[in-house]
MIDRENMI-783171 format. One record per residue (C-alpha): z, x, y. Coordinates in pm, whole numbers, plus 32768, in hexadecimal, padded with zeros to 4 digits. Layout:
BEGIN
{{Z, X, Y}}
...
//
This chain:
BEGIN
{{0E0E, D0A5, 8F9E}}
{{0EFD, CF72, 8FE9}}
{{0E2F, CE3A, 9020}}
{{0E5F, CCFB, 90D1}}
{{0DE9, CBB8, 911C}}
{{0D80, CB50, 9288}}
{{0E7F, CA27, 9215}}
{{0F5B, CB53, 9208}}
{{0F0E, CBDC, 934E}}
{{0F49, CAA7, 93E6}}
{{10B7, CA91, 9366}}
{{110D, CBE3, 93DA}}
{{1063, CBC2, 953F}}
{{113C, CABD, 9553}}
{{12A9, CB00, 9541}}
{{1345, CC1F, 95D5}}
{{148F, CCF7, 95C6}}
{{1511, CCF3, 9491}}
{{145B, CBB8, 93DE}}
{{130A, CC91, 940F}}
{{13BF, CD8E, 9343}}
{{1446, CCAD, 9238}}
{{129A, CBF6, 9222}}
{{121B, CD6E, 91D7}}
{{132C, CDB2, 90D1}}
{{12E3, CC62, 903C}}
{{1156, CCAB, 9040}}
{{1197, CDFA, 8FA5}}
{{12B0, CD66, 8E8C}}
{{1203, CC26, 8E30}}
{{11AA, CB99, 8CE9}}
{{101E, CB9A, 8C85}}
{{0F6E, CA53, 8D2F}}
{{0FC9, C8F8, 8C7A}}
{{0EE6, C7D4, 8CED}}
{{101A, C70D, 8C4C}}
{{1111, C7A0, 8D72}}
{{0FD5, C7B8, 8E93}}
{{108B, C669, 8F83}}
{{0F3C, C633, 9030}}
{{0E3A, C649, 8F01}}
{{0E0F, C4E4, 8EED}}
{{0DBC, C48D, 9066}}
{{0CEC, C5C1, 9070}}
{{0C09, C587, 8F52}}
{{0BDF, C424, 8FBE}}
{{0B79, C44D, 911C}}
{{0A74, C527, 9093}}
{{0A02, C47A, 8F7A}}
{{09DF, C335, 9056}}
{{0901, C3FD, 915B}}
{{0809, C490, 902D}}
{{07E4, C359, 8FC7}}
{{0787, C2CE, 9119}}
{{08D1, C1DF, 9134}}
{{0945, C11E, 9264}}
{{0A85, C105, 9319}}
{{0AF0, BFF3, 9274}}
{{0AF0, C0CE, 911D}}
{{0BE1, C17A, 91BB}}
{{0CF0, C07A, 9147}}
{{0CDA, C0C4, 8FF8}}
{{0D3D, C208, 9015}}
{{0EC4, C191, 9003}}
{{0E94, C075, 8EC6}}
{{0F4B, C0DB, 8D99}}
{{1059, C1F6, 8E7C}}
{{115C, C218, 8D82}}
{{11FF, C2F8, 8E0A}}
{{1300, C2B3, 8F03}}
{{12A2, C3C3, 902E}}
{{1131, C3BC, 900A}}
{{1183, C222, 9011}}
{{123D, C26E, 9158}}
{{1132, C37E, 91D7}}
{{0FCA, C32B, 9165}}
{{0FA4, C206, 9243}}
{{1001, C2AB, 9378}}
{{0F26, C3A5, 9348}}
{{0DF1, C2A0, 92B7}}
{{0E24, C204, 942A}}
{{0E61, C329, 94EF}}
{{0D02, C386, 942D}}
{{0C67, C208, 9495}}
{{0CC1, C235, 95BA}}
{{0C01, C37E, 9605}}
{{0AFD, C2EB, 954E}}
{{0AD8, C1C4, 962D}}
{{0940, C164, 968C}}
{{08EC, C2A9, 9631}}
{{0784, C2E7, 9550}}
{{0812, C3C9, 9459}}
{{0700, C45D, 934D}}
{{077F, C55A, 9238}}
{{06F1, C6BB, 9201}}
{{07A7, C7F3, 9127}}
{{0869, C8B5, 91D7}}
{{0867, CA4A, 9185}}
{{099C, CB2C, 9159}}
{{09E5, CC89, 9173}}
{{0AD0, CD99, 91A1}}
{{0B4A, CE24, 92E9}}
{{0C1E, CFA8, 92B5}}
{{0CE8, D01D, 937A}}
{{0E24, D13C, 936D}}
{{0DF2, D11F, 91F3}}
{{0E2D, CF98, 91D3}}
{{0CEA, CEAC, 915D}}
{{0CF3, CD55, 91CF}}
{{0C04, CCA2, 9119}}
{{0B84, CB65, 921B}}
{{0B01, CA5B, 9134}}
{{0AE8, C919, 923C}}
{{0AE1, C7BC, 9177}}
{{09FB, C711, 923F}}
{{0892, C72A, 92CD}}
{{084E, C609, 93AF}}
{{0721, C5BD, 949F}}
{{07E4, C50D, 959A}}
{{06FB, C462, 969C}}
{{05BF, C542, 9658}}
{{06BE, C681, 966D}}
{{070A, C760, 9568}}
{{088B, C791, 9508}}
{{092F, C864, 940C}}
{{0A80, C805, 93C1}}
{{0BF0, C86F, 9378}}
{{0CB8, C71F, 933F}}
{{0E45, C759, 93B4}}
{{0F48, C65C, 92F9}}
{{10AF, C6F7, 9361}}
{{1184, C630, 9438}}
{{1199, C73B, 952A}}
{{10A6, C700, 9650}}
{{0F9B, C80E, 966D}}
{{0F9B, C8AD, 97CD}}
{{0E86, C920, 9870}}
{{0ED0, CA8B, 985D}}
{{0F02, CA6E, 970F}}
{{0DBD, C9AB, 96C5}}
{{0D07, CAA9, 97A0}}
{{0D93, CBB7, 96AF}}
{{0D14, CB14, 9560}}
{{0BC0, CA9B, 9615}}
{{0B73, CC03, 9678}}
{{0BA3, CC7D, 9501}}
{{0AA9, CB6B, 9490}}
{{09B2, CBA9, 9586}}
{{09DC, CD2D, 954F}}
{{0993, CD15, 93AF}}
{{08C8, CBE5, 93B2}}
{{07A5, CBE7, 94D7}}
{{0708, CCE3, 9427}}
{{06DB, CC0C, 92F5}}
{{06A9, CA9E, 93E1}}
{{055D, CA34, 94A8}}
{{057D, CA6D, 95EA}}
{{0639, C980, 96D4}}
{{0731, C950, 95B2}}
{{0894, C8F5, 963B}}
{{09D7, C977, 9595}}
{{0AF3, C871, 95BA}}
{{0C0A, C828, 9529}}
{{0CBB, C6C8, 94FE}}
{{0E23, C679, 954C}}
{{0DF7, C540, 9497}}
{{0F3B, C482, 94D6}}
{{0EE8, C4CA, 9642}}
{{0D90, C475, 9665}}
{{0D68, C5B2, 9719}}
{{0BFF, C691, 969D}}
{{0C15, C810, 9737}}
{{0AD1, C88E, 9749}}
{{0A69, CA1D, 978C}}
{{0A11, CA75, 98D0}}
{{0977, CBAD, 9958}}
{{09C7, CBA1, 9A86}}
{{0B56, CBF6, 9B35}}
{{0C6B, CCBF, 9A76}}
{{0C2B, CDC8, 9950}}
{{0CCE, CD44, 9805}}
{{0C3E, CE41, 972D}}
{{0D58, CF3F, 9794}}
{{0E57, CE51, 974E}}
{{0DEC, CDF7, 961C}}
{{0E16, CF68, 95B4}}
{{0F33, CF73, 9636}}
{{0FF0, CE7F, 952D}}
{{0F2F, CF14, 9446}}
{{0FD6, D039, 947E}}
{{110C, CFA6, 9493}}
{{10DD, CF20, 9340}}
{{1074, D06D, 92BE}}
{{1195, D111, 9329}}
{{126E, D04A, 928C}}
{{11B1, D00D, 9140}}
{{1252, D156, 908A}}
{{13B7, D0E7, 90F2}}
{{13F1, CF75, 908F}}
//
């Protein structure tokens, strides 16, 4: 059974036409995971390592000493302030986060969120987005409805499911209430399964 990350998910949910095409022939074709070739690795790790260890904002800044590398140089601190930013007077206290697997027309997705914060007495699990492509609501609602479908089960109650478009500032968070994602979500996932045997 073909499996994917929610990282994955994400990039297919959103491009459309033929670029959604190409993103499930390229999850299908790829090369086994290198940390050496993962762009975001370094940012990611850091954010959580500073909140486990109970860091402040200022920490944040060292998260882009010692870039050699000329596009995480150019990138990183963008996304460290877009990050600050969000961050702003909030009380932020670490706790670990819980994955799991959500199935669906013969895909896995395997939703492992980086980060568990209590943010101002409320619980918050996770899913930090790096790409330069703005996260749309729609979209966000998509992804927050797959975390809250695999991972409520596993959360106290009054956990929220969020996701971070960190250059933006912008935290989605799972709601109850309005439009029905869960069909949608099935529906690229069908979309992806269909295509899977042909790229």
């Amino acid at each position: 059974m073909p499996r994917i990350t929610l990282t994955d998910f994400i990039e297919v949910v959103t491009k459309s036409g033929s670029p959604k095409a190409t993103k499930v022939s390229q999850l299908k074709n790829r090369q086994t995971y290198d940390p050496a070739t993962d762009f975001y690795k370094g940012l990611r790790e850091g954010i959580v390592a500073l909140h486990k260890r109970s860091g402040g904002k200022a920490d944040l800044a060292n998260l882009t000493k010692g870039l050699v590398d000329a596009k995480k140089s150019a990138n990183y601190p963008t996304m460290v302030a877009g990050y600050k930013k969000w961050w702003g007077h909030k009380v932020l206290t670490w706790f670990d986060p819980l994955g799991g697997t959500y199935t669906s027309a013969g895909i896995d997705v395997a939703i492992n969120p980086e980060v568990g914060l209590d943010i101002n007495g409320q619980r918050h699990v996770v899913k930090l987005y790096f790409k330069a492509d703005a996260l749309t609501k729609t979209k966000a609602d998509l992804i927050v409805t797959l975390m809250n479908q695999v991972l409520s089960p596993l959360h106290s109650a009054n956990t929220h499911f969020s996701i971070l478009d960190v250059r933006n500032s912008k935290l989605f968070s799972y709601s109850s209430t309005g439009k029905s994602f869960k069909p949608m979500v099935d529906a690229e996932l069908s979309y992806v399964a269909s295509l899977w045997p042909h790229v």
